[in-house]
C-alpha positions in Angstrom: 61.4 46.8 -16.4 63.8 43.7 -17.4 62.1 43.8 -20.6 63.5 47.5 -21.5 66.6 47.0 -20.0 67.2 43.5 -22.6 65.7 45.8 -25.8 67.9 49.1 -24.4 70.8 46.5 -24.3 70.2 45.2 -27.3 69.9 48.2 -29.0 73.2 49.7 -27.3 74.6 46.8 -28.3 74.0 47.3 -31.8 74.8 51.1 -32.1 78.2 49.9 -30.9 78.5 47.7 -33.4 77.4 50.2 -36.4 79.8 52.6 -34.5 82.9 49.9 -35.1 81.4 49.2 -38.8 81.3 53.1 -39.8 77.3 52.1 -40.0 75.8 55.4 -40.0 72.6 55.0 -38.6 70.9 58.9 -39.1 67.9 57.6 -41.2 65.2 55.4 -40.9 66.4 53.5 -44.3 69.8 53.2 -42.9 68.8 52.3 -39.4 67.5 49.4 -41.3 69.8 48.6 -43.9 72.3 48.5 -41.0 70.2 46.5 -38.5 69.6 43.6 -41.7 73.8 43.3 -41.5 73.7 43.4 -37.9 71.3 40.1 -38.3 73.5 38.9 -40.6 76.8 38.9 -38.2 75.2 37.5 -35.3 73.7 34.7 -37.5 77.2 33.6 -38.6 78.5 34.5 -35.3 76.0 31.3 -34.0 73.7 33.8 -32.0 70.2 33.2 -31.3 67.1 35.5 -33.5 66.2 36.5 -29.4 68.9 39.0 -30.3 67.5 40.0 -33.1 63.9 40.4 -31.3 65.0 42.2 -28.7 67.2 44.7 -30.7 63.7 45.3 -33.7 61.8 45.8 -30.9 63.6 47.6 -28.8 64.7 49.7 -31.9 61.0 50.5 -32.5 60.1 51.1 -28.5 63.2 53.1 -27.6 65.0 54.6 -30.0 62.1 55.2 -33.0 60.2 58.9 -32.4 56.5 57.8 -31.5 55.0 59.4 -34.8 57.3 57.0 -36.3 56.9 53.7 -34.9 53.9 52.5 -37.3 57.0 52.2 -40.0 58.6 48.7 -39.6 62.2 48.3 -40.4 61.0 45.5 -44.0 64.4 44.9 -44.4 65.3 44.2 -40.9 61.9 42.5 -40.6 63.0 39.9 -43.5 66.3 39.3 -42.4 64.7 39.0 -39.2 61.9 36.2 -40.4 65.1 34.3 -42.2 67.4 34.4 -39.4 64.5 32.6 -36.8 63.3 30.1 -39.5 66.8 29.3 -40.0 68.0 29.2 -36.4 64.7 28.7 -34.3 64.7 29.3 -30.5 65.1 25.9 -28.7 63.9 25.4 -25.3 66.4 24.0 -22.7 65.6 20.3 -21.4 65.4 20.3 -17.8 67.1 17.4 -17.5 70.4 16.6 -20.2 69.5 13.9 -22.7 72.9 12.3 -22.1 71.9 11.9 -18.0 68.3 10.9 -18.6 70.0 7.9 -20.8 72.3 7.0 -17.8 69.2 7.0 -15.2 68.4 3.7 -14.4 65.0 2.7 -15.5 63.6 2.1 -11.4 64.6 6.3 -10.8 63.3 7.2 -13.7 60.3 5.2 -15.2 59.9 7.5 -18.1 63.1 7.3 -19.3 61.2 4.7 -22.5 60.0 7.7 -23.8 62.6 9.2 -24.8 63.9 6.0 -26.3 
């Protein structure tokens, strides 16, 4: 269930978007003509490709009709494979790099490692 509710999000979020742009998004070639641009803003705009995950898939799950959904958005799908090799997902540290060089070596005895 929090799955659908990100790609429903995601996917509201971008009709919104279209809907301030004038984007009309009544075919499948404009759906993703529209959703390559969408990429394209939220790239610039220094947001994450999870976005951009969430709203093709979402796109495909929720809002594609099922006889459909073998079609994949190419364009979308390219802009889609630039925008994560460009800007690739990083993983948050547990522990911030700038406190784990403050830790004295006795609390933290693997603190050489990241030397």
């Amino acid at each position: 269930p929090q799955t659908l509710k990100m790609y429903d999000k995601a996917a509201r979020d971008f009709e919104a978007w279209a809907a301030s742009r004038r984007f009309p998004l009544l075919s499948e070639k404009a759906v993703d003509i529209a959703m390559s641009e969408y990429y394209t803003y939220c790239y610039f705009n220094g947001f994450g490709p999870t976005i951009g995950k969430h709203l093709l898939f979402g796109w495909i799950l929720l809002r594609t009709r099922l006889d459909k959904r073998g079609e994949h958005y190419p364009v979308a799908a390219r802009a889609m494979k630039g925008w994560s090799a460009k800007a690739p997902q990083q993983v948050r540290d547990a522990v911030p790099f700038c406190v784990v060089c403050q830790m004295p070596d006795s609390d933290f005895p693997v603190k050489s490692t990241f030397m």
